[in-house]
Structures are given as structure tokens and as C-alpha cells.
C-alpha positions in Angstrom: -10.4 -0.4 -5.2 -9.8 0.0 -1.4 -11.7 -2.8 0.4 -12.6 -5.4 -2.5 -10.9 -8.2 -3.6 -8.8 -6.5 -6.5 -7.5 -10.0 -8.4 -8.6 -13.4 -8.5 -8.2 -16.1 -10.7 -9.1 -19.9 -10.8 -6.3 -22.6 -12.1 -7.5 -26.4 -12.9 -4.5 -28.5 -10.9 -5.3 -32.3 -12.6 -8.6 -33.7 -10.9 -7.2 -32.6 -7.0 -8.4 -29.2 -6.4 -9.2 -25.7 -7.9 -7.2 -22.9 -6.8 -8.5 -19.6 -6.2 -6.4 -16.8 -5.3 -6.9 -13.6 -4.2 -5.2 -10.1 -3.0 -7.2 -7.2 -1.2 -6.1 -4.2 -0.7 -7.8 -2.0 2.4 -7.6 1.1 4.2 -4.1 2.4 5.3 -1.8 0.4 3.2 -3.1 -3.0 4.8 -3.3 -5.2 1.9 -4.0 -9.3 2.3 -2.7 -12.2 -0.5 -4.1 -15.8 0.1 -4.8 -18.7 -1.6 -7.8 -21.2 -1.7 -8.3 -24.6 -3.0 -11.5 -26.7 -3.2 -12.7 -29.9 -4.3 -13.7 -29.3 -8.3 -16.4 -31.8 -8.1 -17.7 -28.7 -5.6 -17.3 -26.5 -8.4 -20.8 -26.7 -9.5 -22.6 -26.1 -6.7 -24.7 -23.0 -5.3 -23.0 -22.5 -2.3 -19.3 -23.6 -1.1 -18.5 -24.2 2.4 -15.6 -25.4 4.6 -16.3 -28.8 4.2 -15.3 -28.0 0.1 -11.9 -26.4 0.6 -9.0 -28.4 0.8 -6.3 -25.5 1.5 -7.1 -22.1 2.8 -3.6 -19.4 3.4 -3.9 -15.7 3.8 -1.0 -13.0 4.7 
């Protein structure tokens, strides 16, 4: 699936932080791996935003 998010998966790390991450795969062979954790009392909202994630990494 060039362009979309191909894998993600959520993992419960105690009561710190839920980590999502991710790999995307795009045109030309450019692919991208990453990692985000939010707060998981955040979990339950409508909308997440910056000031919910505690870790953000792509490469």
C-alpha cells in the first residue's frame, strides 16, 4: 500500500505512556519507521495533539 501507513500497533507500557508505532512505505522505495508515545489518560479523547505525546521518532 504505497503511501499509507502499512503497520501500526498500540503497546500499554505500566501507567507512563502508550506507544504507537508505525512504518510507511511511499513512492520510490522511500519508506519511514517511527515511534509515538502519548499520555494514556489522552487515550480517550476525540482528538490528540502535541501537548499528548510524550515521545515522537521517525526515520
Amino acid at each position: 500500500m504505497k503511501g499509507l501507513i502499512a503497520a501500526a500497533c498500540v503497546l500499554a507500557t505500566g501507567a507512563n505512556a502508550a506507544d504507537f508505532y508505525f512504518c510507511w512505505d511511499g513512492a520510490n522505495g522511500y519508506t519511514m519507521t517511527g515511534q509515538m508515545s502519548i499520555n494514556p489518560a489522552s487515550l480517550n479523547k476525540p482528538i490528540v495533539t502535541q501537548d499528548d505525546v510524550t515521545l515522537f521518532k521517525i526515520a
